[in-house]
N, C-alpha and C positions, 0 to 999 in steps of 0.2 A: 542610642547605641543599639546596634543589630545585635541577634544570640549568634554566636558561631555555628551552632547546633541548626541554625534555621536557613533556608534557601529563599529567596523572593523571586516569585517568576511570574509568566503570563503564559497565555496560554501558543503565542508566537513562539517564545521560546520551547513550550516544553514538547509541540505535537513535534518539530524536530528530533528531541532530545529522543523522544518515544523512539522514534520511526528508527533513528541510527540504530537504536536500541536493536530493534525487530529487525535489523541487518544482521547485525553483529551475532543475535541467538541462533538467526537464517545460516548463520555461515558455521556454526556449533552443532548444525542438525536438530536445535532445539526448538523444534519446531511452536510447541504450546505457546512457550513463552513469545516467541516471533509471529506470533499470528494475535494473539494477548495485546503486545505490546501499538504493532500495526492500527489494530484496530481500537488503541487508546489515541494513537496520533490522528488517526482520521478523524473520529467522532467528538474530538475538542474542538473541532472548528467548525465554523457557522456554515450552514447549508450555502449555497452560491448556486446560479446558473449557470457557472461556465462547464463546458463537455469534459467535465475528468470522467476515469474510470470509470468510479461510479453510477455518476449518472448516466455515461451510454448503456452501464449491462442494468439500470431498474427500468431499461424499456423492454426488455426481454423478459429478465426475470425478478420474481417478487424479493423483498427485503428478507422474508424469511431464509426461501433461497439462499441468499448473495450470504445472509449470514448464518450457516448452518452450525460450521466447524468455532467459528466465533462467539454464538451463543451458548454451542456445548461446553466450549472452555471456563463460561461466567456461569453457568446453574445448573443447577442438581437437579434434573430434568433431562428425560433422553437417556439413550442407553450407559452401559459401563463404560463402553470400548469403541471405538474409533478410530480410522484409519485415516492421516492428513497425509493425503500427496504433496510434493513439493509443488505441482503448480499450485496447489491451493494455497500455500503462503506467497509464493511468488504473488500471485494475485492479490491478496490479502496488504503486502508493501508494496506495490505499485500502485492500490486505490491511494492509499495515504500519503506518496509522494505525488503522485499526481493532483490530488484536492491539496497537498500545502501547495506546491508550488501553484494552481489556481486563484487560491485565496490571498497569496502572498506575491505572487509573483518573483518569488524568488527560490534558487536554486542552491542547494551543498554537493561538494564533491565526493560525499558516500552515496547520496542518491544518484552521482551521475556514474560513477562505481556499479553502483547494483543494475542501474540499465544497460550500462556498457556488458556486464555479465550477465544479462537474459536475453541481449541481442545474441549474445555470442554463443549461449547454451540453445538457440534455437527459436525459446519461449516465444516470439515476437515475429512471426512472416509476412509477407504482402505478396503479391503479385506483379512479376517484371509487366513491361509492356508485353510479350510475346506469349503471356499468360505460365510462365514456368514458376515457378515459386522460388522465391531468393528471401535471406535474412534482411528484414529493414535497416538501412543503415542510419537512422537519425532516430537521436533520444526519443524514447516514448514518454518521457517526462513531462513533456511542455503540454497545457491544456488550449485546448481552441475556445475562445467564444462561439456562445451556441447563437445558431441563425436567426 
């Protein structure tokens, strides 16, 4: 007999459960806990080779970097006060949906939700052919295998 009181999961189910999470506080302006949360989804899952987020921006920049506003939210270290831009959580839940869906190869429609509104707020550009700059029109979701 299970307790009522008790949840049984894994970690499939829960860097999701996280992540919607860090949507939902993203869209409350609540920023801490959506950048908190994100970065509980991402970091439950096992390192992988494939090109999500993260691993394209640790060839730029160091770990400390990538997780500045993220460390400051877990220890009492670093200053009082802090300023988190939204692209910084923006970034912060796209590393996480992008390594789930790497790891898992699967997809939810809050994450294609949240990409469909960073295309649409700008967050995401490329380069037409004729070099002008235009919004990407294809989920940034999907992770490539690295070469």
């Amino acid at each position: 007999m299970t307790d009522a009181r008790a949840v049984e999961t894994n970690k499939k189910w829960a860097s999701p459960r996280q992540i919607r999470a860090a949507i939902g506080h993203f869209e409350l302006k609540q920023y801490e806990c959506a950048m908190t949360l994100a970065g509980a989804g991402e970091s439950i899952l096992s390192e992988n080779p494939l090109m999500h987020l993260f691993n394209v921006l640790k060839r730029k920049f160091s770990g400390k970097q990538l997780n500045l506003f993220r460390n400051w939210l877990k220890h009492a270290t670093g200053p009082d006060k802090i300023t988190i831009d939204e692209l910084e959580v923006v970034v912060a839940i796209a590393r996480a949906i992008q390594k789930f869906v790497a790891t898992y190869e699967e997809r939810h429609g809050d994450f294609e939700r949240f990409s469909e509104w960073v295309l649409d707020a700008g967050y995401i550009k490329t380069r037409s052919p004729r070099g002008s700059s235009s919004t990407c029109g294809g989920s940034f979701n999907v992770a490539a295998r690295a070469p």
